[in-house]
N, C-alpha and C positions, 0 to 999 in steps of 0.2 A: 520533310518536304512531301514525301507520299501520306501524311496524316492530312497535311494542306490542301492537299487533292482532295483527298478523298471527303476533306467537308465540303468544298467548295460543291463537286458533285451531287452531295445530301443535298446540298439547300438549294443547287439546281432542280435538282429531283421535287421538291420537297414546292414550291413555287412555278413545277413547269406548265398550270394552267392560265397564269397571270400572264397576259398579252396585252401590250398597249397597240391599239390603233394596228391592229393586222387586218389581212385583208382573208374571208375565208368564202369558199363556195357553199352555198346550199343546193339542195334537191327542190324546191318546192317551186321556186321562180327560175333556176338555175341560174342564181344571179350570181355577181361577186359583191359581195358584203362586207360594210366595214364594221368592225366590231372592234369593242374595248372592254378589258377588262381590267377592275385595278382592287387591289388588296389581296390577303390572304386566303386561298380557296377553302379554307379549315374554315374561314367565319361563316355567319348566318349571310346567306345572299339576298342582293337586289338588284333587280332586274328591271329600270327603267325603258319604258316606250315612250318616243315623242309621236306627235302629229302631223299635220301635213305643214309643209313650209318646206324650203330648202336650208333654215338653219339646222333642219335634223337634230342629231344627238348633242347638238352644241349646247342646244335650251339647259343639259344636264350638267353644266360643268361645275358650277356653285355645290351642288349637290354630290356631285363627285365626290368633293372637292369635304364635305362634311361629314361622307360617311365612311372613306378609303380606310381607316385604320381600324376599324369596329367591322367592317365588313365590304363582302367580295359583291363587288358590283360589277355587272353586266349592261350594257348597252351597246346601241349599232344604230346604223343610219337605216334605216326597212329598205327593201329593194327598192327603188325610183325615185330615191332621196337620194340628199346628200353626194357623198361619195360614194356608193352602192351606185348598179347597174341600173339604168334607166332604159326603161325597153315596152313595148305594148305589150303587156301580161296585166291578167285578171288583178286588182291589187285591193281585194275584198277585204274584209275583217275578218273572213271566216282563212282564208289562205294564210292571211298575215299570222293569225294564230299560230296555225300547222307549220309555218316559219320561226316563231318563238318557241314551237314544242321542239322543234330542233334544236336550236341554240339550247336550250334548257339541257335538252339531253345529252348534248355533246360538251358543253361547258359547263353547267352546273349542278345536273347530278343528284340532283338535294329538293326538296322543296322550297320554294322562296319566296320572298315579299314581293309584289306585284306595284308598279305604280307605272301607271299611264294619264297621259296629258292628252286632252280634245279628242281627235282624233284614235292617239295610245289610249284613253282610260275606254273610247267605246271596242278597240281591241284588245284590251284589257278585260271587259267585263264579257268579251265573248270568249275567249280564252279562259277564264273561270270558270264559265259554263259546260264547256266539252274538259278541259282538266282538271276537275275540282283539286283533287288528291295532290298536284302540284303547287298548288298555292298556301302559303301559311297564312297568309293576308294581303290585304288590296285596297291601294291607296285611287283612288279617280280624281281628277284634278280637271276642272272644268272639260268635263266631258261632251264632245260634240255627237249627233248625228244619233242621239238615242232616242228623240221623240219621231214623231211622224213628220213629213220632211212639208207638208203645208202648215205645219207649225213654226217653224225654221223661217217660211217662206213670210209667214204672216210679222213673226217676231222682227225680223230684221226689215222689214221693209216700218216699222213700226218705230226702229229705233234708228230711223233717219239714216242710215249709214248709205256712202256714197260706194257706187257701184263703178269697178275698170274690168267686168266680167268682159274677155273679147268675142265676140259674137262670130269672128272667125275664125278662129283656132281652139277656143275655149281653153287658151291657156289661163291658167292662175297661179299667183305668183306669193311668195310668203305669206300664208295664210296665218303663219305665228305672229302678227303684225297688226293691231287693231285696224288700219286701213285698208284692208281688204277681205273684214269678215264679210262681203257679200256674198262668197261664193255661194252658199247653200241655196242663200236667196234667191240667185240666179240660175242655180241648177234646178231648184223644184220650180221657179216658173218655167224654165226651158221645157222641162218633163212632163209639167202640169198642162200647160196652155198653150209651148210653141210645137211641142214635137208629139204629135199620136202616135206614138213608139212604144214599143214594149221596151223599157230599159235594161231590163233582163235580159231580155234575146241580145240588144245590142254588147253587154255589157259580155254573154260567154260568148260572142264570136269576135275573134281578133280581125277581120275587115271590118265590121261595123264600128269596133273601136277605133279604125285607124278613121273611117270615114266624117262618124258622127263626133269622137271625142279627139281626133288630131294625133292618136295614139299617145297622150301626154300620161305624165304617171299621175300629178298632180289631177288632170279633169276626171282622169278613169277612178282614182283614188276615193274622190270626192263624191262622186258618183254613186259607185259602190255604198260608201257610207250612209248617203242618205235613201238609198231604197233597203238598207239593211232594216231587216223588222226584227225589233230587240223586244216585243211584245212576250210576253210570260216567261223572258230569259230571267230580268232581276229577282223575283220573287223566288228562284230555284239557287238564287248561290244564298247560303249561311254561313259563309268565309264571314270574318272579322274586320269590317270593310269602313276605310274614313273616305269622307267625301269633302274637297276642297275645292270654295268657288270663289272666284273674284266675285263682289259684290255688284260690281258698274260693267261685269261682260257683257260685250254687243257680237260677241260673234255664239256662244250656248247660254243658254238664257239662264239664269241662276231657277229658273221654275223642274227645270230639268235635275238640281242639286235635290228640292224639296220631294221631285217623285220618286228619286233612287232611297231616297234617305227613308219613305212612307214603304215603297215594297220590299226594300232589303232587310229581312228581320235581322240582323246585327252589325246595321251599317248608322254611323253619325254624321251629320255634315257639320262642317266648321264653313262661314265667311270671314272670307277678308275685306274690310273697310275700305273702301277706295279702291283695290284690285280693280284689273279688268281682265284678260282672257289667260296672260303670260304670267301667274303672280310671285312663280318661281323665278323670273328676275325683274320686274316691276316691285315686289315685297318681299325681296330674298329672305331677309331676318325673320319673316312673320312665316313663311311658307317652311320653312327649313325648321325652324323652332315644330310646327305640329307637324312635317313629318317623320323627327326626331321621338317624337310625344305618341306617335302611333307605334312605330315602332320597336318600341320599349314598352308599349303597352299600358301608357300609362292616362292616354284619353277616356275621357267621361263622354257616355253617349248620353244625351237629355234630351226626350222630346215633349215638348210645351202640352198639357193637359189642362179641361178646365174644370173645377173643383166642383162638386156636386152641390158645396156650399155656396158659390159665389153667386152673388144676386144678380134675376134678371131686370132686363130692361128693354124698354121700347125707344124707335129710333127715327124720325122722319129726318130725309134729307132732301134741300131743294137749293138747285143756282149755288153748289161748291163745288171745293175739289182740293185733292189732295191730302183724304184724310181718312186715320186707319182705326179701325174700330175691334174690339175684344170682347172675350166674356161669353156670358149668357148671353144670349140676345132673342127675348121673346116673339117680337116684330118690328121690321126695320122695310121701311121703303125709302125709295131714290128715284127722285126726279130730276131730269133736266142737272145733273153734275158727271163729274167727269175724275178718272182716277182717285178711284173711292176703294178702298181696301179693306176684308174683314180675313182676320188673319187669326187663328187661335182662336176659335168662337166653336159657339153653339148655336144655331141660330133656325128657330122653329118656322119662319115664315119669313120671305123674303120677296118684294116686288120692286121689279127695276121698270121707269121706266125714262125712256130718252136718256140715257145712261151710260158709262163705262164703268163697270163694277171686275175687282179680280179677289176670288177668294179661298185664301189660301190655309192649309192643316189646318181644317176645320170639317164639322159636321152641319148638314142640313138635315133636321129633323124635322119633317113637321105631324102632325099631331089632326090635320085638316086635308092629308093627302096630298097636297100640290105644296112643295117645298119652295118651288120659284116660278114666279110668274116675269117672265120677261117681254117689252113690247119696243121697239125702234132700239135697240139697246147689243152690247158686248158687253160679255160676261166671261169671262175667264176664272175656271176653278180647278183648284192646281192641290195635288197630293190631299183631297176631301171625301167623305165618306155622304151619300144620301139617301137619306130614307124618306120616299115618297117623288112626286111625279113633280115634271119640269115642262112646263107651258110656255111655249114660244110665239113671236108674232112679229114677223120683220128683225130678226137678231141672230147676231152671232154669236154662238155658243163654242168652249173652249174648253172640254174634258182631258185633263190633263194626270194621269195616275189615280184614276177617281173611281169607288167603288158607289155603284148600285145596287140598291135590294130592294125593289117594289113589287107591287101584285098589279100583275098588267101591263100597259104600253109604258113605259118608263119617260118617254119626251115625246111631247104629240105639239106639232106644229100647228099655230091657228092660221098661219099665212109663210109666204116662201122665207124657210130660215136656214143657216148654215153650221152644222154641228158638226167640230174637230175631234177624234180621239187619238187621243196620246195613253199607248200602256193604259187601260180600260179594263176593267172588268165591269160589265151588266148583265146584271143577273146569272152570275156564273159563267156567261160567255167572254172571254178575252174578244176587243176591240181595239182595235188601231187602222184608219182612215178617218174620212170623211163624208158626208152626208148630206144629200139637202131635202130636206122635210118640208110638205105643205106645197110643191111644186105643182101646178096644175095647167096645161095647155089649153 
C-alpha cells in the first residue's frame, strides 16, 4: 500500500504543471485569467494566442486536440476576453506580450513554439521581437493589424464588407467572425477623419478610454492594434517562422502574408484555397496538417524567382480585366483595365494609365530611370523591390513592404496623388504612413 502511495505521489509530482481550465492572476493587467494547459510538461511546448472575439482560446481546441500527446500546450483567453477579467486597462500588443512573458515563465519554463492567430500572430510577432531567446519558432496565422491602419482602412472598404461598427459605444463584437471584419475599417476612419485625437494620448489615459472607447476591451483592443507601428520589427526576428493565410480573407489582407514572408529572412508563407480569416476551423485538415509540418520541421521555404534565362516580352493592355502576368517583362502599358496583376516579374518599364494595376514579389527595374509612370490610376505594390523613380499624376499609390534604391526624389507627384506606406524602406529610411504629393492651394 505505501509503495502505491508513494507512485501515485511521483506521478502527481511528476505532472503538477498540467492544469486544465484554472483560473490564475497575473501582474501586468491584474486580471484573473483563464488558462489551460494540457500534455506533458517534459514535451517541446506550444503556446497558442488567439485574437480579438469573444470565442478566445476556443478557436484552439482542434488543435489542442492534435498536438496533447507530442506536446505541452499553453493557452488562455488574454485579459478582456473570454473568461478572463474584462476591465478598462491598456490591452496593447506590447502589454499582451509582457502577459505572455509571464505565462511563459511561470508555466513553461523552456523555450517554445509560438503560434498566434489575427490579432495573436501581431502579438506574437511583437513578442519575438522583445524575446527572441524565448521562441524556438513561430507560426502567424492570418495576422491582423501589421500594415498601416489606412491600408486596412482602404482594403476593407475595398472588399465590400458590411459594417455594424456602433458609433455609440464602439462596441465590437466577435471579430473571429467574417461578418464583422469592419472593425479596423471603422476604427482608422474614426481616427483618420472623425476624431483629431491623438490616439495615443487617449489610448494611456484610463478616462479617455472610458470616454472615447466606452472602456470596452474589445474597442481599446482593436485600437491599440492598429496604431501599433510594426515598421522595422519583422526584418529584426531570424526565428524559423511559417506564415499561414486564408486565401479569400476580408478581414488581413493576404498582401500582408507576402510582406512578412519578403522581410522575414527565414519565414515561408503557405495559402490555403478557399480559407478566409478562421482557417483553423473553416479548413481544420489543411491548417492542422502544415502546422504539424512546421513543427517537426519538415516545410520547404520556396520563394518564386525569375530565371536570368527566361525571355522577355512586351505587353500592351487596353478595356480588360482580371488578368495576371509573369516573367521578364521588358515593357508593359495599361489602359483603361481594371484588376490587372503582375506577380513574379521583372519588369523594366511600366505605364498605367486609367487603371487598377497590383504588383506583387516582383522587381521594377528600369534601365530609363522612371520605373512607373502612373496617371488617373491605383497601383498597389506589395512585398517588390525598385529601382528607379515613380511618376504620379491624379493616383493612388500603395507601398506595401517595398524597398527603394534610387538617386534623388524617389516619387514626384505631377498633380495631387495619394501615397500609402506599409513597412517601407526608401532609400535606407524606414516609412510607414501616408502622403499626399503634388498638393497645392
Amino acid at each position: 500500500m505505501r509503495t502505491f502511495l508513494l507512485m501515485v505521489v511521483f506521478l502527481l509530482g511528476l505532472h503538477a504543471q498540467e492544469i486544465r481550465g484554472t483560473f490564475i492572476t497575473e501582474p501586468i493587467f491584474n486580471a484573473s485569467v483563464y488558462l489551460t494547459t494540457v500534455g506533458n510538461p517534459e514535451n517541446p511546448a506550444v503556446v497558442l494566442v488567439h485574437g480579438l472575439g469573444d470565442e478566445a482560446s476556443t478557436i484552439w481546441e482542434s488543435t489542442i486536440e492534435l498536438l496533447k500527446n507530442e506536446y505541452f500546450v499553453v493557452t488562455f483567453d488574454l485579459p478582456g476576453f473570454g473568461q478572463s477579467t474584462k476591465s478598462n486597462e491598456l490591452y496593447s500588443p506590447l502589454n499582451y506580450a509582457k502577459f505572455i512573458h509571464f505565462v511563459a515563465q511561470t508555466y513553461v519554463k523552456k523555450p517554445f513554439h509560438l503560434v498566434g492567430h489575427s490579432m495573436g500572430g501581431a502579438i506574437a510577432l511583437k513578442y519575438t521581437s522583445l524575446y527572441p531567446s524565448d521562441v524556438m519558432s513561430l507560426v502567424l496565422v492570418d495576422a491582423a493589424g501589421i500594415l498601416h491602419r489606412s491600408e486596412y482602412n482602404d482594403f476593407l472598404i475595398q472588399s465590400g464588407v458590411n459594417t455594424f461598427f456602433d458609433e455609440q459605444n464602439g462596441l465590437i463584437q466577435g471579430l473571429q467572425t467574417q461578418r464583422v471584419s469592419s472593425f479596423i475599417d471603422k476604427m482608422a476612419e474614426k481616427i483618420d477623419r472623425k476624431m483629431s485625437l491623438d490616439m495615443g494620448r487617449v489610448l494611456a489615459s484610463e478616462d479617455l478610454r472610458a470616454t472615447i472607447l466606452g472602456g470596452s476591451p474589445h474597442s481599446i483592443a482593436a485600437v491599440a492594434l492598429v496604431e501599433e507601428n510594426f515598421n522595422g520589427i519583422p526584418q529584426t526576428i531570424d526565428t524559423r517562422t511559417t506564415i499561414i493565410w486564408g486565401e479569400n480573407d476580408g478581414v488581413a489582407p493576404l498582401e500582408t502574408g507576402y510582406v512578412l514572408q519578403k522581410l522575414m529572412p527565414n519565414a515561408s508563407l503557405k495559402i490555403l484555397p478557399n480559407a478566409a480569416h478562421v482557417p483553423m476551423l473553416s479548413h481544420e485538415e489543411a491548417f492542422l496538417s502544415l502546422l504539424s509540418a512546421h513543427l517537426t520541421n519538415q516545410e520547404k521555404s520556396v520563394r518564386p524567382i525569375v530565371l536570368k534565362t527566361t525571355p522577355s516580352y512586351r505587353v500592351k493592355i487596353k478595356d480588360i480585366s482580371e488578368r495576371v502576368y509573369t516573367g521578364k517583362i521588358e515593357s508593359m502599358s495599361v489602359v483603361n483595365s481594371q484588376k490587372i496583376t503582375i506577380k513574379d516579374a521583372v519588369v523594366d518599364e511600366l505605364i498605367v494609365l486609367n487603371s487598377e494595376v497590383q504588383i506583387i514579389n516582383s522587381t521594377l527595374k528600369s534601365g530609363k530611370t522612371v520605373a512607373l509612370m502612373a496617371q488617373n490610376a491605383k497601383v498597389s505594390i506589395v512585398a517588390s523591390d525598385i529601382f528607379g523613380t515613380i511618376k504620379l499624376q491624379n493616383s493612388k499609390l500603395h507601398l506595401l513592404g517595398v524597398t527603394m534604391d534610387v538617386l534623388g526624389k524617389p516619387i514626384e507627384a505631377l498633380s495631387t496623388s495619394m501615397v500609402y506606406f506599409s513597412l517601407c524602406k526608401i532609400n535606407d529610411k524606414l516609412i510607414h504612413g501616408k502622403e499626399i504629393l503634388g498638393y497645392t492651394k
